[in-house]
N, C-alpha and C positions, 0 to 999 in steps of 0.2 A: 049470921056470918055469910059470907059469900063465896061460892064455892069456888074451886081454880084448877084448869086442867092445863098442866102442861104438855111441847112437842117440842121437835125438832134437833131430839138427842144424836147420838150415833156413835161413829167410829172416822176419823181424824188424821191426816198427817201430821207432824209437828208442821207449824208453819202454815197450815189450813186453816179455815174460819165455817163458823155453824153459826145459824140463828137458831134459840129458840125461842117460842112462845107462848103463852100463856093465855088461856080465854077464861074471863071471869062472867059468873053469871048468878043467881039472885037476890041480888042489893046493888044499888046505884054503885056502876064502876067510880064515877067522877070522885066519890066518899073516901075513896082509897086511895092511900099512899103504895105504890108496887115496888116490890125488892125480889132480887133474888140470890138467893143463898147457895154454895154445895157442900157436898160430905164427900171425903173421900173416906176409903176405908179404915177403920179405926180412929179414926179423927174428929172430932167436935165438926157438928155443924159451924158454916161460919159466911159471915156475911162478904157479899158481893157488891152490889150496886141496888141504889133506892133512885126511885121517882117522887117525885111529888104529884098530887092531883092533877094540875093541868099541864104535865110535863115540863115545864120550865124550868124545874130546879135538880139538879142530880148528884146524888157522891158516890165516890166507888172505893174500896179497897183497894191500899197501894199497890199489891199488886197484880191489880188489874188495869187500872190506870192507863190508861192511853192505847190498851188495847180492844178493851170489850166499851161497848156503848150502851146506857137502858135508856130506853122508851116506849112509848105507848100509842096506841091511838083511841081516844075514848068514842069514835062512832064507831068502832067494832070491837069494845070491851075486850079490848086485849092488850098486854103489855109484849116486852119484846128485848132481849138481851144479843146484841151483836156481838160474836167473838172472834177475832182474827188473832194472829199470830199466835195461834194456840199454842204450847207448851207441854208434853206429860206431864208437867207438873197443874196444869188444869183437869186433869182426866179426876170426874166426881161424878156422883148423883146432882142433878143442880136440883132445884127447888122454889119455886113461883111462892112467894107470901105477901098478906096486903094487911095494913091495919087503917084506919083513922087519924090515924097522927102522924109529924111526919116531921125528920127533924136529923140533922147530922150524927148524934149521938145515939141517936135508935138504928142499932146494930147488933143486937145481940139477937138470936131466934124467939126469947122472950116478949120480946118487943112487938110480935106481929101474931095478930090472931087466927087469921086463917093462912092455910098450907096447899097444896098440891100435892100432886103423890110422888112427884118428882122422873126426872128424866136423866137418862145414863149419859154419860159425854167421857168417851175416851179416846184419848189422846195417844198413838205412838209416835216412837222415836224413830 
């Protein structure tokens, strides 16, 4: 598996934007598909936004959609989720995961084999 450290959490305006990041390291980044997921409190983990290998291909959760952007750069093995027009209703744990496969339908946390330890992002109002 390849391991994933995520950054770039914090504390927020509504209406503010945070990058985080994600730095993966022992197995070929390029093998992985990156997504990132968050938890808020008492809530299922739940899917955000997937990359494909060579970034070309992306989905996100509607309601993310038009706000947060994921991408990667695979000559620093790291992926990267832009969020603007943050919302309290964004304030989670996010979560860096990568599997091998990669595919509009793979969205469940099942779906992706390796994890992060995850990073705090909240959001006031």
């Amino acid at each position: 598996q390849v391991q994933l450290v995520e950054s770039g959490g914090g504390l927020v305006q509504a209406g503010g934007s945070l990058r985080l990041s994600c730095v993966a390291s022992g197995r070929t980044f390029t093998s992985y598909a990156m997504a990132w997921f968050r938890q808020a409190p008492g809530k299922e983990r739940e899917f955000v936004a997937v990359v494909s290998w060579g970034g070309g291909n992306t989905y996100y959760a509607d309601s993310v959609r038009g706000r947060f952007t994921i991408s990667r750069d695979n000559n620093k093995n790291t992926a990267y989720l832009q969020m603007n027009s943050l919302k309290p209703e964004d304030t989670a744990v996010y979560y860096c995961a990568a599997d091998t496969m990669f595919a509009n339908n793979r969205r469940h946390a099942r779906d992706f084999g390796s994890w992060g330890q995850g990073t705090q992002v909240t959001v006031s109002s």
